[in-house]
C-alpha positions as CSV (number, residue, x, y, z in Angstrom):
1,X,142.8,65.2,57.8
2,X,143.2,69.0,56.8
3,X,147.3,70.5,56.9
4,X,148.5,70.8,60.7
5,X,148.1,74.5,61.8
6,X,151.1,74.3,64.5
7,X,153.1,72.0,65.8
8,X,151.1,70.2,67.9
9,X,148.9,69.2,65.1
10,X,151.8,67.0,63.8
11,X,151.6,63.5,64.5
12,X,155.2,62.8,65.5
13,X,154.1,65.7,68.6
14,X,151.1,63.8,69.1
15,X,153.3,60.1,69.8
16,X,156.4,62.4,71.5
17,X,153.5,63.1,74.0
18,X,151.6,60.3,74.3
19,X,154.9,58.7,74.9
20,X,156.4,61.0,77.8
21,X,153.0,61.1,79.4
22,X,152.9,56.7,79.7
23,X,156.7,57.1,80.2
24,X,156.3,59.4,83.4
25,X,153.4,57.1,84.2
26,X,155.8,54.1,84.4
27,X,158.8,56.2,85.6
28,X,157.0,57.2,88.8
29,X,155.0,53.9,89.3
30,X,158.5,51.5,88.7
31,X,160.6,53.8,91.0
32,X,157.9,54.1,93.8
33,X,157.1,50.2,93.9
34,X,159.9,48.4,92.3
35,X,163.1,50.8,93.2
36,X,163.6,50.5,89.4
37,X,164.1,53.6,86.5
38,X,162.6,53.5,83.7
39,X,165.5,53.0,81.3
40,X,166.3,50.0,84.0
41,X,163.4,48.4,83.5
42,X,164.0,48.8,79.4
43,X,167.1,47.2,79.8
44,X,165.6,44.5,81.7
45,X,162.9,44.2,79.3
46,X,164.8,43.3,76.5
47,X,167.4,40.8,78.3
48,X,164.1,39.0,79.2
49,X,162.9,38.9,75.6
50,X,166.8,37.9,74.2
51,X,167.8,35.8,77.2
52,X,171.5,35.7,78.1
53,X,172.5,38.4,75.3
54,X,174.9,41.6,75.3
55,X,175.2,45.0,75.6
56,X,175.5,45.7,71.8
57,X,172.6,43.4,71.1
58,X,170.7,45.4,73.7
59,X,171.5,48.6,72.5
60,X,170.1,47.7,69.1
61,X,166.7,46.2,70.3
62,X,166.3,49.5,71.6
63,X,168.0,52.0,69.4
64,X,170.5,53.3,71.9
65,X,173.6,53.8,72.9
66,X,175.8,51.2,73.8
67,X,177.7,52.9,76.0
68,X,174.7,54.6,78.1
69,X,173.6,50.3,78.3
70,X,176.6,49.2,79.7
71,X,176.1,51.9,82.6
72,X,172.6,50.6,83.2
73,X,173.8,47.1,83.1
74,X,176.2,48.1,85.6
75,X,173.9,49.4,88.0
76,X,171.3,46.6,87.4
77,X,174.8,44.3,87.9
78,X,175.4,46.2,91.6
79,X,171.7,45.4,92.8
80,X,171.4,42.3,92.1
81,X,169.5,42.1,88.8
82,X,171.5,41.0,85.8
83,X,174.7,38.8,85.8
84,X,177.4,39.7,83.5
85,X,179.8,36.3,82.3
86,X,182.6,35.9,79.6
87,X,181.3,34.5,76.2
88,X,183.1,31.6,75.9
89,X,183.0,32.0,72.2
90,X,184.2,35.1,72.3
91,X,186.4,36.4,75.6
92,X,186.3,40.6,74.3
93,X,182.3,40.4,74.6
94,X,180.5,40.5,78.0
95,X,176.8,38.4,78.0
96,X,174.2,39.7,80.4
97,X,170.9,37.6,81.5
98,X,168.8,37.8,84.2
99,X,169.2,36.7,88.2
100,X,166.1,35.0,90.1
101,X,165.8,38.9,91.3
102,X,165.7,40.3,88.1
103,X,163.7,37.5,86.7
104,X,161.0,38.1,90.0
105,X,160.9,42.4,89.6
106,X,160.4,41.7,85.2
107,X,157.7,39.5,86.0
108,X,155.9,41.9,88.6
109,X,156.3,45.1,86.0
110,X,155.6,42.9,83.3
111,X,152.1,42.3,84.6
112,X,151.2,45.8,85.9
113,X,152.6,46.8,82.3
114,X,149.8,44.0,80.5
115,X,147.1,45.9,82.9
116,X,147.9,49.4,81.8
117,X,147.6,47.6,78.1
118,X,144.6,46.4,78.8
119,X,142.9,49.4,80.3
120,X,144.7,52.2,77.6
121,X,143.2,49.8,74.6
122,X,140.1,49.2,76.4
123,X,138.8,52.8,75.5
124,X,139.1,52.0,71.7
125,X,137.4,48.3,71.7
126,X,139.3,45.6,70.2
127,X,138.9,46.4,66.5
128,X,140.3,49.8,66.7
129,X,142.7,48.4,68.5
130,X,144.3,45.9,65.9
131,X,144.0,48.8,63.5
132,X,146.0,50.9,66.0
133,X,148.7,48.3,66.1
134,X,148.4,47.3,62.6
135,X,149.1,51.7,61.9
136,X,151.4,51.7,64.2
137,X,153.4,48.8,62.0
138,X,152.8,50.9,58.8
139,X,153.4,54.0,60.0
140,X,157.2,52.1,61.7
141,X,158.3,50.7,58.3
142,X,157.9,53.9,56.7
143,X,159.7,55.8,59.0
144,X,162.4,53.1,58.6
145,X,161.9,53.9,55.0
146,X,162.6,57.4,55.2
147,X,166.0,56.2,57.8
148,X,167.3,54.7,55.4
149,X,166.8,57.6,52.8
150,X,168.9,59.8,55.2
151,X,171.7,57.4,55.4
152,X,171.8,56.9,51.3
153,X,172.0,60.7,50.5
């Protein structure tokens, strides 16, 4: 691949884009059919994944800020989603897990999320696809890398 001519030539554009276009996909489709944001339904992602876990622990899985995950907890919290509880290890820290409501919408997206999968990688065959993935790896531990590089200097 030649030098990128403008900024839309760059790859990070390319993934920025590719990103907000499947994020306003799920955005709109989540809201419309499952009264749930987008950054809801991250949150509720990754409590699924961790089980009963915390806000700081959620925050790292998805490189955000605690702060702005305790709000969306909160909100989850008021409509019936997630249950907060004391650690009993720990009485400062607030756990978080799933209700049978929560549990029952994280199931639903998670399934119309594995059919927009299966449809986007569809249109590259399954070969391309665990290159794509396999790139995508690569191209994550170098940025990583280059993270780390920042915070050294």
């Amino acid at each position: 691949m030649g030098e990128p001519k403008s900024a839309t030539d760059l790859l990070t554009y390319r993934l920025l884009r590719l990103s907000n276009t499947l994020g306003l996909y799920s955005s709109r489709r989540y809201r419309k059919q499952y009264d749930v944001t987008l950054p809801e339904w991250r949150v509720l992602s990754v409590i699924a994944l961790l089980g009963t876990t915390s806000a700081r622990d959620i925050s790292r899985a998805l490189a955000t800020d605690k702060a702005w995950v305790g709000l969306t907890v909160q909100k989850l919290e008021r409509r019936g989603f997630v249950r907060r509880t004391s650690d009993k290890q720990d009485g400062r820290r607030t756990l978080v897990s799933l209700t049978p409501k929560g549990k029952e919408v994280h199931d639903a997206i998670m399934a119309n999320a594995r059919r927009r999968q299966k449809r986007l990688l569809g249109t590259l065959g399954d070969e391309a696809a665990e290159r794509l993935f396999a790139s995508l790896d690569r191209l994550q531990l170098e940025a990583e890398r280059m993270l780390e590089e920042l915070d050294e200097a």
